[in-house]
NUVOLUM-526046 format. One record per residue: residue number from 1; y, z, x of N, C-alpha, C in turn; residue in three letters. Coordinates in steps of 0.02 Angstrom, whole numbers, plus 50000, padded with zeros to 5 digits. Layout:
N
+-----+-------+-------+-------+-------+-------+-------+-------+-------+-------+------+
!  nr !    nv !    nw !    nu !   cav !   caw !   cau !    cv !    cw !    cu ! rest !
+-----+-------+-------+-------+-------+-------+-------+-------+-------+-------+------+
! NUM !     Y !     Z !     X !     Y !     Z !     X !     Y !     Z !     X !  Ala !
...
+-----+-------+-------+-------+-------+-------+-------+-------+-------+-------+------+
END
This chain:
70
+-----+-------+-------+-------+-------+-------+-------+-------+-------+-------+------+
!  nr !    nv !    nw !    nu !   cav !   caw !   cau !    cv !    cw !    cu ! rest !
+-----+-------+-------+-------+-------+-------+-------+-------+-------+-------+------+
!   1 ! 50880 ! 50019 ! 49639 ! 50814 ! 50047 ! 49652 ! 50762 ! 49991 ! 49654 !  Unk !
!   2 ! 50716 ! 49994 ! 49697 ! 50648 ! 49942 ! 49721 ! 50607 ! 49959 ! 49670 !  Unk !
!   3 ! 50561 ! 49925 ! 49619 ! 50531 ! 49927 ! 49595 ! 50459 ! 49908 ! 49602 !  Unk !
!   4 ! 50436 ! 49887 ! 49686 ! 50379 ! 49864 ! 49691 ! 50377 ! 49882 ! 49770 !  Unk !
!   5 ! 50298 ! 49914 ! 49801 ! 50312 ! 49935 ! 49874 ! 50248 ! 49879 ! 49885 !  Unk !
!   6 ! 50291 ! 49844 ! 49957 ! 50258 ! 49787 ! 49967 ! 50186 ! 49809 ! 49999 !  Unk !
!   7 ! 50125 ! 49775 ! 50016 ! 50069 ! 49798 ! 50074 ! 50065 ! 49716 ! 50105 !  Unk !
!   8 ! 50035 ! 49715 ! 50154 ! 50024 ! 49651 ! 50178 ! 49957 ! 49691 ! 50219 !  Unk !
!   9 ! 49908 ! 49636 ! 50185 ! 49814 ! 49632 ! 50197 ! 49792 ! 49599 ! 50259 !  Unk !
!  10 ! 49758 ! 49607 ! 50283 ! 49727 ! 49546 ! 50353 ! 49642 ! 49584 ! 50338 !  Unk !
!  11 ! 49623 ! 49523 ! 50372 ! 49540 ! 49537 ! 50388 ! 49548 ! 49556 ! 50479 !  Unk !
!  12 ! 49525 ! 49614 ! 50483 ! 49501 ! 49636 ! 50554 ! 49433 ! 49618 ! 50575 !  Unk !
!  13 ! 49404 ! 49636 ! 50633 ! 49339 ! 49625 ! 50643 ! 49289 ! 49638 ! 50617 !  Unk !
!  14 ! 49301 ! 49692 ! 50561 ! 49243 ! 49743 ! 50541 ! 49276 ! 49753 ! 50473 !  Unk !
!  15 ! 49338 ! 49747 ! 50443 ! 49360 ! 49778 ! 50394 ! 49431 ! 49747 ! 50369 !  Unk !
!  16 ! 49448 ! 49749 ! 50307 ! 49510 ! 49737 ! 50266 ! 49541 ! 49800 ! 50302 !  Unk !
!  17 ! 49624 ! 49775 ! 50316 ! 49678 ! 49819 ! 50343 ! 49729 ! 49814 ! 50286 !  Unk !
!  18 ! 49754 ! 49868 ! 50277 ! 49820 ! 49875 ! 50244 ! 49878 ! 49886 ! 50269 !  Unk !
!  19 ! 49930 ! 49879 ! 50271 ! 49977 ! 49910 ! 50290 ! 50052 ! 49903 ! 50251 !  Unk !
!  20 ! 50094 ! 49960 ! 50213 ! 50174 ! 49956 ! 50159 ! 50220 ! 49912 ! 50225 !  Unk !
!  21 ! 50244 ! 49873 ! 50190 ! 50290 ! 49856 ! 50222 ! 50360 ! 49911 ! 50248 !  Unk !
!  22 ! 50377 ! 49933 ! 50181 ! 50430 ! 49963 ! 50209 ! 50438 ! 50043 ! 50224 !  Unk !
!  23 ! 50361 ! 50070 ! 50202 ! 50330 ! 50124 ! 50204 ! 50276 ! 50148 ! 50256 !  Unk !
!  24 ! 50282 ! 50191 ! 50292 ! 50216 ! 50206 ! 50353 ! 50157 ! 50211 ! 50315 !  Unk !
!  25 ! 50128 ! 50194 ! 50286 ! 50060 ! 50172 ! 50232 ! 50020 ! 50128 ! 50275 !  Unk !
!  26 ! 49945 ! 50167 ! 50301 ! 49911 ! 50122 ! 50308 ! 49840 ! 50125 ! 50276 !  Unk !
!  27 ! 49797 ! 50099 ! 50275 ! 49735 ! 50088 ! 50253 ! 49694 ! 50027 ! 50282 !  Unk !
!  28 ! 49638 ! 50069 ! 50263 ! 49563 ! 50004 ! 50268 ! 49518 ! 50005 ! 50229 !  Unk !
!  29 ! 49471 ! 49974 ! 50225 ! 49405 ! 49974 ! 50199 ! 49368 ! 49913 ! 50207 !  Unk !
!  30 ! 49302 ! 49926 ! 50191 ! 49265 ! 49880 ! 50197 ! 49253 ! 49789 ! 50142 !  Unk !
!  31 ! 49259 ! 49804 ! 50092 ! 49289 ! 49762 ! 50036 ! 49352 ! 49773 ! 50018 !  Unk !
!  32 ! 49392 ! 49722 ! 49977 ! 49465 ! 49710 ! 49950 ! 49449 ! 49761 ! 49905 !  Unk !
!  33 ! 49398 ! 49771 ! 49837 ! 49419 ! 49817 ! 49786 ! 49410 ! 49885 ! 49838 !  Unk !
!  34 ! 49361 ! 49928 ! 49867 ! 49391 ! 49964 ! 49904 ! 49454 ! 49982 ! 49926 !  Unk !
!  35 ! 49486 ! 49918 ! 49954 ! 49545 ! 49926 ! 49994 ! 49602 ! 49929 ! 49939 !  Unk !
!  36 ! 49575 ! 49901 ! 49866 ! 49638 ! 49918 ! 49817 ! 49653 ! 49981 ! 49813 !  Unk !
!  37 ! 49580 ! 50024 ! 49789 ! 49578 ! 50068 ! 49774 ! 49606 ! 50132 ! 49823 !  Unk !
!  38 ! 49598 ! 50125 ! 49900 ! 49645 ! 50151 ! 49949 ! 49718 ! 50142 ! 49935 !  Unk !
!  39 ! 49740 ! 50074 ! 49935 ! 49811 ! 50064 ! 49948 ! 49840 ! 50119 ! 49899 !  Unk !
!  40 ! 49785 ! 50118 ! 49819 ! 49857 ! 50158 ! 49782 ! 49830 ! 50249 ! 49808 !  Unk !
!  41 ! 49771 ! 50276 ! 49809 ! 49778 ! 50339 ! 49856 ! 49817 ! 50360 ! 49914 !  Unk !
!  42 ! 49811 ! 50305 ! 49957 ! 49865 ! 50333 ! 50014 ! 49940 ! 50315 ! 49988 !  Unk !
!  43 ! 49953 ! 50277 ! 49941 ! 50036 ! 50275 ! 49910 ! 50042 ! 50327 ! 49870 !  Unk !
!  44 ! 49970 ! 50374 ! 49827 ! 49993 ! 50428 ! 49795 ! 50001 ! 50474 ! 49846 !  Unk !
!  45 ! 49963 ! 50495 ! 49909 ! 49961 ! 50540 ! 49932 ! 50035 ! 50524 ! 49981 !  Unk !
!  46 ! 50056 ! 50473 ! 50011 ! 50105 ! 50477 ! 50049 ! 50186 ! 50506 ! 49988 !  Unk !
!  47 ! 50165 ! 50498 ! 49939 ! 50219 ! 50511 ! 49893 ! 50199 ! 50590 ! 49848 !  Unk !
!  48 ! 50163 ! 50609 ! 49872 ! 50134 ! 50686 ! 49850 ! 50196 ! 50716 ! 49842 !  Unk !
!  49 ! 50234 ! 50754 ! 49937 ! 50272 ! 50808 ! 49918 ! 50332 ! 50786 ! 49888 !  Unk !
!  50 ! 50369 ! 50719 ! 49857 ! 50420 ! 50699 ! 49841 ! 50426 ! 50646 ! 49780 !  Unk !
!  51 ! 50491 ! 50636 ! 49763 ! 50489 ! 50599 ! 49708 ! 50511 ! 50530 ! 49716 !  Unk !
!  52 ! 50479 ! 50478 ! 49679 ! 50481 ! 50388 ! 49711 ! 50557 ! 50392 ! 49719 !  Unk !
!  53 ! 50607 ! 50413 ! 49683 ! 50676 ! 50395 ! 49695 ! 50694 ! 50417 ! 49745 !  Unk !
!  54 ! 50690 ! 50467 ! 49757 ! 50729 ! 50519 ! 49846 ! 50692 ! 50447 ! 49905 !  Unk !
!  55 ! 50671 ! 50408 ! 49889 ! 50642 ! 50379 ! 49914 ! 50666 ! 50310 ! 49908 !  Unk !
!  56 ! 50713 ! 50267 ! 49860 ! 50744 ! 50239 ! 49830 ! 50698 ! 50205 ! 49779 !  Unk !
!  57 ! 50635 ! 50217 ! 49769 ! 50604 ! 50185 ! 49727 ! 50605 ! 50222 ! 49643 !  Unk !
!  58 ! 50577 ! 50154 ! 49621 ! 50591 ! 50186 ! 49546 ! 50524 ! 50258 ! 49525 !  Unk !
!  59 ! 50532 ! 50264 ! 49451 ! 50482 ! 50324 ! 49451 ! 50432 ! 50294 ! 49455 !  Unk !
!  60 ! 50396 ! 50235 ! 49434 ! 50338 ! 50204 ! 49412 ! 50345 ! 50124 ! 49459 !  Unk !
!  61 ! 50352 ! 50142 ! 49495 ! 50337 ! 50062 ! 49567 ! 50262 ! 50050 ! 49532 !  Unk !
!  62 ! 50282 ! 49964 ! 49555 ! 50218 ! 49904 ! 49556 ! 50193 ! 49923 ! 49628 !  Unk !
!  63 ! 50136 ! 49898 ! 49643 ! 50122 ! 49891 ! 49706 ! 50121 ! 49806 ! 49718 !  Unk !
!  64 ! 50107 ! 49771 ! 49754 ! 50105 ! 49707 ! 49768 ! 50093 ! 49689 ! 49850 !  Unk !
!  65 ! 50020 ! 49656 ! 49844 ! 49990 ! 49642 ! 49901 ! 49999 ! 49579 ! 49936 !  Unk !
!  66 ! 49993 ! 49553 ! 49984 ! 49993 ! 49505 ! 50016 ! 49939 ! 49482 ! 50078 !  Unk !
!  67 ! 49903 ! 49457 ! 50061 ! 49860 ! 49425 ! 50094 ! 49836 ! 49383 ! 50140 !  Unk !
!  68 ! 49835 ! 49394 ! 50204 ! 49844 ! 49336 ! 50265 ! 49786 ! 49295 ! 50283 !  Unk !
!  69 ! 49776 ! 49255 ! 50245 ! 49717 ! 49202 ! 50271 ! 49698 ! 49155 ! 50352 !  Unk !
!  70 ! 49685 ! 49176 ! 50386 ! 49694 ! 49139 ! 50454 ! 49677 ! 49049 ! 50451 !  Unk !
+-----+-------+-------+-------+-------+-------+-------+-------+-------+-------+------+
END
């Protein structure tokens, strides 16, 4: 079981992008704490109707971001 669902960050023209690596998870916002505070809503809400394991993840996943500096 995965214990951590990856995101990888970029700066867009207008806004911080999110996107799970191995999960259809995306997000934005205008600041990084914003955009923290998205990443874990849309990871609760993409994980609403199911449980992290049916999923192979553990019950209590890390999240862990990654950041692309140009």
């Amino acid at each position: 079981m995965k214990n951590i669902i990856q995101f990888s960050i970029s700066k867009g023209e207008k806004n911080y992008i999110a996107h799970a690596i191995d999960f259809p998870i995306f997000t934005q916002a205008n600041t990084l704490d914003e955009l923290i505070a998205n990443i874990r809503e849309a990871t609760n809400l993409h994980f609403s109707d199911e449980d992290f394991t049916q999923s192979g993840l553990s019950q209590t996943p890390s999240l862990f971001v990654n950041f692309e500096i140009p």
